[in-house]
N, C-alpha and C positions, 0 to 999 in steps of 0.2 A: 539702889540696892534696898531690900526689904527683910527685913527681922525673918529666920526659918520657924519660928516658933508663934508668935503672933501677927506676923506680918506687915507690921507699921513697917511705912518705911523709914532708911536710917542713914545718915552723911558716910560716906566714904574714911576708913581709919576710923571709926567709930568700932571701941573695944566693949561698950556694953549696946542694949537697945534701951531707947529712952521711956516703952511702953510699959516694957514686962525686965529688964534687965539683963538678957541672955547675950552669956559673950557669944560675941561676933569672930571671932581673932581661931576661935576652935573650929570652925564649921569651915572659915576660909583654908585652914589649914588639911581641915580632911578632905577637901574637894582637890587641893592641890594635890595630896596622896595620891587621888583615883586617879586623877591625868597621871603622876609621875609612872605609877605602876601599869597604867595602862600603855607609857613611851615604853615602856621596860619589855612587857611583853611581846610587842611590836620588835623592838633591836633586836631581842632572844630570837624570835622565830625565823629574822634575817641572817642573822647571826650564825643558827642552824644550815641553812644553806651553805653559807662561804662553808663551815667548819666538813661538812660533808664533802665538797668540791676538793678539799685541802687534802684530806684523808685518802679521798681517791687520787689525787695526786702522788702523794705519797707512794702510793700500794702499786701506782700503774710504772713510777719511775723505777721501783726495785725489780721489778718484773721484766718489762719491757725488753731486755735484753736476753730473757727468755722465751716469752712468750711474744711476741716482736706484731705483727700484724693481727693476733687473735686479742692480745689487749688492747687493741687501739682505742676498742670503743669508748674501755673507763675512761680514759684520759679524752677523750671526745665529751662524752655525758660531764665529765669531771669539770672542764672548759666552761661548757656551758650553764653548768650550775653556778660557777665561779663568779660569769658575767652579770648572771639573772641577780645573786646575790647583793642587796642592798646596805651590809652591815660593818661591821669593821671590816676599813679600810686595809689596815695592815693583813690579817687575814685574807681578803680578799685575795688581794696582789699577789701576795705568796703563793693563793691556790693557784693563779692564775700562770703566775711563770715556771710551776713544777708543772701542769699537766701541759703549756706548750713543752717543756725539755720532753716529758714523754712522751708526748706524739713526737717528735723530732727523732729522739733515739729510735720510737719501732719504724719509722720510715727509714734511718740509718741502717740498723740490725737486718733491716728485711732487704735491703739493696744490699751488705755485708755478704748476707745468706745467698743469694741468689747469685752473683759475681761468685764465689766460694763454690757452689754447686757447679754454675757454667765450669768454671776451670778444674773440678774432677771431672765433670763427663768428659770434657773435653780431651783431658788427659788420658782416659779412658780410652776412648774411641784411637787417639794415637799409638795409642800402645799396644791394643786388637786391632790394628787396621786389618791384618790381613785375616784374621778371621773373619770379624764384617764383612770382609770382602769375598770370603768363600761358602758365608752363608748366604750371602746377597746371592751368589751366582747359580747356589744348591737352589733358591726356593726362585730364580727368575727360571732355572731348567726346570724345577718339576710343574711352574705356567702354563711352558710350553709343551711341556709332553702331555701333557692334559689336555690344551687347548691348541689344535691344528692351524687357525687363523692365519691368513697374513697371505701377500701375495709371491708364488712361489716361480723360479724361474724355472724353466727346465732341459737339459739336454738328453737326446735317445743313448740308456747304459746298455754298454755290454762289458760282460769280466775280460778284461786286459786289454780294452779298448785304449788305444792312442788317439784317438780323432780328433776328439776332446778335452778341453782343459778343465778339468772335474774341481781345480780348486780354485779358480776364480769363473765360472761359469757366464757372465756379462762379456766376457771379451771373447768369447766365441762368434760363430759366423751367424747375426739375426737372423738369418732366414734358417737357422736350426735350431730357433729355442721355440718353446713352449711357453704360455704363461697359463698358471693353475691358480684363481684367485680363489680362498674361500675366505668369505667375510663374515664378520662377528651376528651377523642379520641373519647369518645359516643360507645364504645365497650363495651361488658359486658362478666362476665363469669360464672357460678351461677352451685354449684356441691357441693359437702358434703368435708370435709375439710381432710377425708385423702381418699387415692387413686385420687386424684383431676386429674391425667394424664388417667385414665380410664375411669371416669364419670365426665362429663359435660353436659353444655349447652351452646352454642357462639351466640353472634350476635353483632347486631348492633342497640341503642335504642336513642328516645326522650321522653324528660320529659315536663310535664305541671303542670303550680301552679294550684293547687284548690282554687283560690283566695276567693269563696263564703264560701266553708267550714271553709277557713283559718282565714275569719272574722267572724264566728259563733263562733266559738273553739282560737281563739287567746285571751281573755281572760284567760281559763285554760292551756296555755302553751302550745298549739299541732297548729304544720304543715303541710300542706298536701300535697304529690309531686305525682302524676302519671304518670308510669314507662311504656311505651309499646317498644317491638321491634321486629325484625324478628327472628327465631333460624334459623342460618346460618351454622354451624355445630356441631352435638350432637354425644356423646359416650356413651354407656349406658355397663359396665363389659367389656371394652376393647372394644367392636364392633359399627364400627361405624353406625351412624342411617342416613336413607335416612330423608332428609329434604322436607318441600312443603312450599309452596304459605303461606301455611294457618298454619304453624307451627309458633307461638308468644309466647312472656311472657310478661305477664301482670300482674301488682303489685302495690298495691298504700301505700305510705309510711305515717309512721305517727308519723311525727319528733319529740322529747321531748323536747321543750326549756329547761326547769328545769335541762336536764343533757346537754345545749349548743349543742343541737342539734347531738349530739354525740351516743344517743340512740334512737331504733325508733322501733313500731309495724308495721311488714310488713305483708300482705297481698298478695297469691297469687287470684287475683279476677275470674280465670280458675276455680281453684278448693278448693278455699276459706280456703288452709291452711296459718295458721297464725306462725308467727314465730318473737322474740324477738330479738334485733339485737343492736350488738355494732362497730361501727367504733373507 
């Protein structure tokens, strides 16, 4: 060890120097200051941490139970500043088991919330069923009266015709139905239901609403779709037929609300045969 003032060196516990006479005992002690203050500052700035983790702990547990998953994150940040924190002990711990209760509780409140909501809607929906259930049928019918799709069976109508059983249409005699495919690709396929690979009719069609008729007749449950397109390729007994320009089918449907749009008189308007029809 060496004297601060003249520098001879000087024994250890040595209260003056033996050079110049400068106590020794002062200069150790203010070195020990600058360490002491300098641990001081050190624990403060640790310190700092926990105490801010705490705080958010705090703030996040009183909340949580309102604001339930939207505060999660203080008490997440809160956590982690808790861990990082190297200072008091006691402090620390504390921040640490208030911002787990707070994350705990907003994962509880938010399962609370969510169980709580299922069983009003749920309740909801019981208690409207049957509205639900005549909205559902309101917007699958106005689908279908928009959209003619779907593949349609058909028997030859006439008014006050017996021949046929018009309300279940399949149990009639095969070799008297028709099938009217028109598909969502805007193809169609239109030919009697058996031998269907020998007699046809193909193309390709657009539809138009009869919006004026549709509001004449939408009191008594009927909609109106007109059906045109080109025949693109036709088989009539196996043999195929030469197509033209001028070769169409043309049909105007006449949807029945009353059966959900599921049944419909169709009209060939060429040759004005009419035929009863089930999708």
């Amino acid at each position: 060890m060496f004297c601060g003032k003249c520098g001879k060196k000087i024994e250890e516990n040595t209260k003056f120097c033996p050079g110049c006479g400068e106590k020794v005992e002062a200069k150790k002690v203010e070195k020990a200051e600058v360490v002491k203050t300098t641990k001081k500052e050190e624990s403060k700035e640790s310190n700092g941490l926990g105490i801010a983790g705490l705080v958010m702990g705090i703030i996040s547990f009183l909340l949580s139970f309102v604001l339930t998953l939207i505060i999660l994150i203080v008490p997440v940040v809160g956590l982690i500043l808790s861990c990082c924190s190297k200072g008091n002990k006691g402090i620390k711990i504390t921040a640490i088991i208030l911002n787990a209760l707070a994350i705990v509780s907003c994962i509880v409140m938010f399962l609370i919330y969510i169980v709580t909501l299922g069983s009003i809607v749920g309740g909801f929906i019981d208690d409207n069923q049957d509205i639900i259930s005549d909205i559902t049928n309101e917007v699958q019918t106005e689908v279908k009266s928009v959209y003619p799709y779907g593949t349609w069976t058909c028997v030859p109508y006439s008014s006050g015709s017996t021949s046929y059983d018009y309300n279940n249409i399949s149990s009639n005699d095969k070799a008297d139905l028709t099938v009217l495919k028109l598909n969502k690709d805007n193809s169609y396929q239109y030919g009697p239901y058996v031998d269907s690979y020998k007699n046809y009719y193909k193309g390709t069609f657009t539809y138009e609403i009869e919006t004026d008729k549709n509001e004449q007749y939408k009191s008594q449950g009927y909609s109106f779709i007109m059906v045109k397109g080109p025949i693109t390729d036709a088989m009539v007994d196996g043999v195929k037929k030469d197509t033209t320009s001028e070769s169409r089918i043309e049909l105007e449907m006449e949807l029945w609300n009353t059966y959900n749009n599921d049944k419909a008189l169709i009209m060939f308007t060429n040759t004005y045969n009419m035929y009863f029809c089930e999708r």
